[in-house]
N, C-alpha and C positions, 0 to 999 in steps of 0.2 A: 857545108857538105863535107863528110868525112873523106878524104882521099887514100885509097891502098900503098902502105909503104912499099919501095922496090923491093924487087925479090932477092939482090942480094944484103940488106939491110935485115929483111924477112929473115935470112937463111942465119944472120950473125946473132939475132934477137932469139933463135930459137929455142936452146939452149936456157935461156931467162925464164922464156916465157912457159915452158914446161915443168920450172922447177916453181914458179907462182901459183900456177894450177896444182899441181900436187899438196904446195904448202898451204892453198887457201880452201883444199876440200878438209886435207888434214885436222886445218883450227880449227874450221867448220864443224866436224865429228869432236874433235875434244871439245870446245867449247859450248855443244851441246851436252857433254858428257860432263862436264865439269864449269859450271854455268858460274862457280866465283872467276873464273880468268877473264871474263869480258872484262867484267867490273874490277879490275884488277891491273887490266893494261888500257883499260879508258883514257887513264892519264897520260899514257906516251902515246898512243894511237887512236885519239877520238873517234875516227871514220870506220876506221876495220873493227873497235870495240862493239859500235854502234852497230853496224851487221850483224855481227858475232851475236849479238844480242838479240837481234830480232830474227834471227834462225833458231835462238834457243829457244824463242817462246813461242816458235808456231805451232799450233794444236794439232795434232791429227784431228780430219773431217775424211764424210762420206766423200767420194770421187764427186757428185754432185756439190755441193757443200764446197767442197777445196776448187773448183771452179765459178762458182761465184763470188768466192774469197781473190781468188786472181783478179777477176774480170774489176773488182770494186777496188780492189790498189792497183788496179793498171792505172785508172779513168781517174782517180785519186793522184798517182805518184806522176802522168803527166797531162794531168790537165785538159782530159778529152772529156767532149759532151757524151755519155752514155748511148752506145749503139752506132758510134763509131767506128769501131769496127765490127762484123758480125762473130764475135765470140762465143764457140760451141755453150751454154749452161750443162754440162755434162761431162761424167767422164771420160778417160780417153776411148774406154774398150767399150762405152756406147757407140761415142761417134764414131768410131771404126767400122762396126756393125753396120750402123743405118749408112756411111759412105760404101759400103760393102754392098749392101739391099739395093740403095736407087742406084747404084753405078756413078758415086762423083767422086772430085777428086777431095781429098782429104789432108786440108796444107797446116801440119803441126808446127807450133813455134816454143821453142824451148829457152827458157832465160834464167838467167843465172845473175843475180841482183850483185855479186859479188866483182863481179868483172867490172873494169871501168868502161867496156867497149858498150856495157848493155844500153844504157842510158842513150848514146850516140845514137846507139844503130837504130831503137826503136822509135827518137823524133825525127832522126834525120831518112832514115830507109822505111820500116812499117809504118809508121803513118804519113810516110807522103802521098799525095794527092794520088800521082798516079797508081801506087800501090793499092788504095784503099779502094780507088775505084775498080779496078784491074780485082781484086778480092769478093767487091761487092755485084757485080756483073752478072747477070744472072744466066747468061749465056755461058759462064767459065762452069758451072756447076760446082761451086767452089764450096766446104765446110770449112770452116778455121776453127782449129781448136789449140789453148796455150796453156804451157805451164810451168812452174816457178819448179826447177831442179829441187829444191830442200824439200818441197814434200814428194810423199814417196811413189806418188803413182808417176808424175812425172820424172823422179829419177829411174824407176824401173824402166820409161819411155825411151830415158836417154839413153841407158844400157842397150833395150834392144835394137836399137835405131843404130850402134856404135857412137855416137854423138862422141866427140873428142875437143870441140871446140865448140864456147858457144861467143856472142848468140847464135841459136842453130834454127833452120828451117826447112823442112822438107816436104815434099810435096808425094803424097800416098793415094795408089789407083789400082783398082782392078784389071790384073796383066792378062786378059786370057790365051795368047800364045805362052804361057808358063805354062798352066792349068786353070781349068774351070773355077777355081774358087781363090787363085792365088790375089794376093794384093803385096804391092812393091812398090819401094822408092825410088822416082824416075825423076828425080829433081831435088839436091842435095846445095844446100848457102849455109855456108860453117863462118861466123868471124862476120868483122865491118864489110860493107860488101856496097855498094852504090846503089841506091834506087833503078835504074837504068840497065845495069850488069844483074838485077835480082829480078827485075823485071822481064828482062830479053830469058832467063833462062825457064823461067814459068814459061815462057808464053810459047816456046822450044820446044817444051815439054807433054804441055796438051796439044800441042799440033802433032808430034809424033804419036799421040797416044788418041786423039780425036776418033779416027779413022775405028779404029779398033773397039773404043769404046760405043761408038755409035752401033758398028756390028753387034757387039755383045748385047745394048738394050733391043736391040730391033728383035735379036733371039730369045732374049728374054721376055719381051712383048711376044709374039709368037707361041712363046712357052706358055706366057701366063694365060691368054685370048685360047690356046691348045684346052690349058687345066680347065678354063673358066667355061666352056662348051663341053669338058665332060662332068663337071659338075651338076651345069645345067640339064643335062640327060639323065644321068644318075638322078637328079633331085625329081625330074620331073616323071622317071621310069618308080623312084620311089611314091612319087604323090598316085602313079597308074595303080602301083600293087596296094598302095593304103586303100585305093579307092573300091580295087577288087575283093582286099578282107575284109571292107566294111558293106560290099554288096552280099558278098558270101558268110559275113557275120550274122546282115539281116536277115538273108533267106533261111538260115539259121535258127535263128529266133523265132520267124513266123511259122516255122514247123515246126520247134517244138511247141509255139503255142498250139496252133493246134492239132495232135498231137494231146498235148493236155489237154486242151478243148475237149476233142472225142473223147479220150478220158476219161475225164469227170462226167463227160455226158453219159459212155456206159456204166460207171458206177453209179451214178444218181437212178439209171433205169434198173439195174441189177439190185441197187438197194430197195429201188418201188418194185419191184419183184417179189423181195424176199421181204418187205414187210408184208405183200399183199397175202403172200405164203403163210406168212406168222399169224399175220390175223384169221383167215380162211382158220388154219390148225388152231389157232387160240380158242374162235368159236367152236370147233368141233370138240376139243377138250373141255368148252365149259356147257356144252349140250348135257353131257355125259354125266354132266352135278347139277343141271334143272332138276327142282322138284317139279313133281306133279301138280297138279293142278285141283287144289280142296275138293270134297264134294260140297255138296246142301247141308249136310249136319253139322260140320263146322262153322258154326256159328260166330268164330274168331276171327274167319277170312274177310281177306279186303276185296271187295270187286273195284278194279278198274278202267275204265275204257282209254285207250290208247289210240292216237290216230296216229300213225306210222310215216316214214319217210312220202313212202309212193300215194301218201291220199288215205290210205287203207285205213278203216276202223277196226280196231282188234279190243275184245273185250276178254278179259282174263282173270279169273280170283287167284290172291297170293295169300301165304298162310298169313295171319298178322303178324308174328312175331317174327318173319323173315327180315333181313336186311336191306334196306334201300338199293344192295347192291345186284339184286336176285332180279329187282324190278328192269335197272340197268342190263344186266346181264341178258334178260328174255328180249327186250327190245333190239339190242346189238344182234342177236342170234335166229331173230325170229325169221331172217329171211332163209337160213338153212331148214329150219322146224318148218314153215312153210311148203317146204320141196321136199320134206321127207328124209332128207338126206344125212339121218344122223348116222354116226357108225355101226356096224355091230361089233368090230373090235374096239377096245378098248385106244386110246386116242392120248397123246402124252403132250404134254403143257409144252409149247416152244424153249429151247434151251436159249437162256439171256435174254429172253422180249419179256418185257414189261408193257402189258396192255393198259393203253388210255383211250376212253372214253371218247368221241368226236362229236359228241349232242351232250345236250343238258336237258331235263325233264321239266317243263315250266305249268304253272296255273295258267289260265287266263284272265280269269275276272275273279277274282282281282291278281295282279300278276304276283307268283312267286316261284324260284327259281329252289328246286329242288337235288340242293347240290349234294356229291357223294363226299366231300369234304365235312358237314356237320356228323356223318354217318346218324346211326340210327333207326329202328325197324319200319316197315313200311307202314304199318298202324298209326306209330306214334308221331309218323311225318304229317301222312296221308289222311289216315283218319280211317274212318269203314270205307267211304269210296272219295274217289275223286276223278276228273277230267285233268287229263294230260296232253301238252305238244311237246313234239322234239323240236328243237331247237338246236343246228348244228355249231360248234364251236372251232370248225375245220373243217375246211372244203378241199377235195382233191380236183382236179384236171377235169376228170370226167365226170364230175358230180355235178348238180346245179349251186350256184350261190349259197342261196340258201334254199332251205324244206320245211317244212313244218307239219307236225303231225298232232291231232288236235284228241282228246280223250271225250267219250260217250258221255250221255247222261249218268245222273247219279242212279243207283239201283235205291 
């Protein structure tokens, strides 16, 4: 075990040992800067060459990175089984943060491979027994986190810390009699220091600082159990209104469907309206171009007998050389010529209707289907005479299925 020299031995050493420090950051910068001088005084100084040398070639790494570069030459350079001690995998200004977050304490160890005290202090003080166990305790709520001065996140550490002598360690917590966010170092081991005397001052340190910290998480629980109940309102006043838009989206929806329902239903009746209109005026426009009806000295005319939609036998002569369309045309219209009901003014074709046919004119025996498609004059279809049915090709609502209207004997 390393023992503290007296203080007046300390106070005559002083002097020395300030002007070693100066001179061994010094070489440390040049011999980084001018990497032939290791290899150059190797010969008179094996031991300090050999440092000199292995601070010139460490690589800058990520904060991440440059801490598991430490933790793997700690466990390497003395001979500890890995996990040993719990050393942070991360940078410094992570584990600050997340020591900051849960409320723990946060014990930096700062080493300087240059010094001859480093070696002592960390087989004979950091890893002794009671240290390591006093670090790993999980009632201390302890983070450790280390790092080798030559790289630079850890030298920036030491800067802010003032670090002036190492080995250094200190021990970092959330002050909240400073401020709500402050964090401060309440526990300061600069130098060889005894297991015992570094122990007694940690343990000092969180007992002053226990009482305070516990307040702070109990507030902070509080706070967080405070946020976590208005969340859950919020969340659940937002799942109330989704559930409102999507009632008042649907009532939405099923009025305007129907809405369009009615809709389409009055236009589908406004358009059976106005076709019903079109055809009424279709017929009464094509009343007005019936021919007459042959006498007996025309010898050319066709007689036909026609059995009509309602039953009705209608027998009628057409000129022969009329068109199959005239025969169509009497039959669609015969129910207005029936009633008398042709104009005496003059009656105009529907503007944009295109009239089609809803029957076809058929034989019976033997069947033949006398379509207005081959065209053709009623002679040349028909013959002198013939018997005819209607046969409808479209049925409306209020019509029957089907009708059938059959034609007279032959004349």
């Amino acid at each position: 075990m390393t023992q503290q020299a007296p203080f007046i031995l300390s106070i005559l050493f002083l002097p020395f040992n300030i002007t070693y420090v100066i001179f061994s950051k010094v070489f440390g910068v040049v011999g980084w800067a001018f990497p032939f001088l290791p290899r150059l005084l190797s010969r008179l100084y094996p031991t300090a060459a050999l440092r000199a040398s292995r601070n010139a070639e460490r690589r800058t790494l990520s904060p991440r990175d440059t801490a598991a570069r430490l933790i793997r030459e700690f466990e390497e350079e003395y001979s500890v089984e890995p996990g040993t001690l719990p050393f942070q995998e991360s940078g410094y200004a992570q584990a600050f943060d997340v020591a900051k977050q849960d409320l723990k304490y946060l014990l930096v160890v700062l080493l300087s491979p240059e010094h001859d005290d480093t070696a002592p202090w960390v087989r004979d003080t950091l890893l002794s027994p009671d240290i390591v166990n006093f670090i790993k305790d999980p009632k201390n709520e302890i983070m450790l986190w280390a790092g080798n001065v030559h790289d630079s996140e850890a030298y920036q550490v030491s800067n802010a810390l003032n670090v002036t002598k190492f080995p250094f360690l200190g021990l970092i917590v959330h002050t909240p009699t400073v401020s709500s966010t402050a964090m401060s170092v309440v526990a300061r081991v600069a130098g060889p220091t005894p297991p015992s005397e570094m122990l007694t001052k940690l343990q000092s340190a969180i007992q002053q600082r226990n009482a305070e910290l516990v307040e702070a998480r109990r507030q902070r629980q509080e706070q967080q159990a405070a946020r976590n109940l208005r969340e859950e309102q919020n969340s659940a006043y937002e799942r109330s209104l989704a559930q409102d838009r999507e009632r008042a989206r649907q009532r939405r929806e099923a009025e305007a469907a129907r809405e369009r329902a009615e809709r389409e239903e009055r236009e589908r009746a406004e358009a059976k309206v106005q076709r019903a209109r079109n055809i009424l005026q279709w017929k009464k426009w094509r009343m007005q171009s019936l021919p007459s009806e042959p006498g007996s000295e025309d010898k050319e005319a066709v007689r036909v007998s026609v059995r009509m939609p309602s039953g009705q036998r209608v027998v009628r002569k057409f000129a022969g050389d009329a068109e199959l369309e005239e025969l169509y045309a009497f039959v669609e219209c015969h129910g207005l010529l029936e009633k008398e009901q042709v104009s005496e003014k003059e009656v105009q074709k529907p503007s944009g209707y295109m009239h089609e046919f809803g029957f076809q004119l058929v034989s019976p025996m033997p069947r033949e289907v006398y379509g207005l498609d081959k065209g053709g004059s009623i002679r040349s279809r028909i013959g002198r005479s013939g018997n005819l049915i209607v046969e409808k090709t479209n049925h409306d609502d209020d019509e029957d299925d089907e009708e059938e209207v059959e034609v007279g004997d032959d004349v």
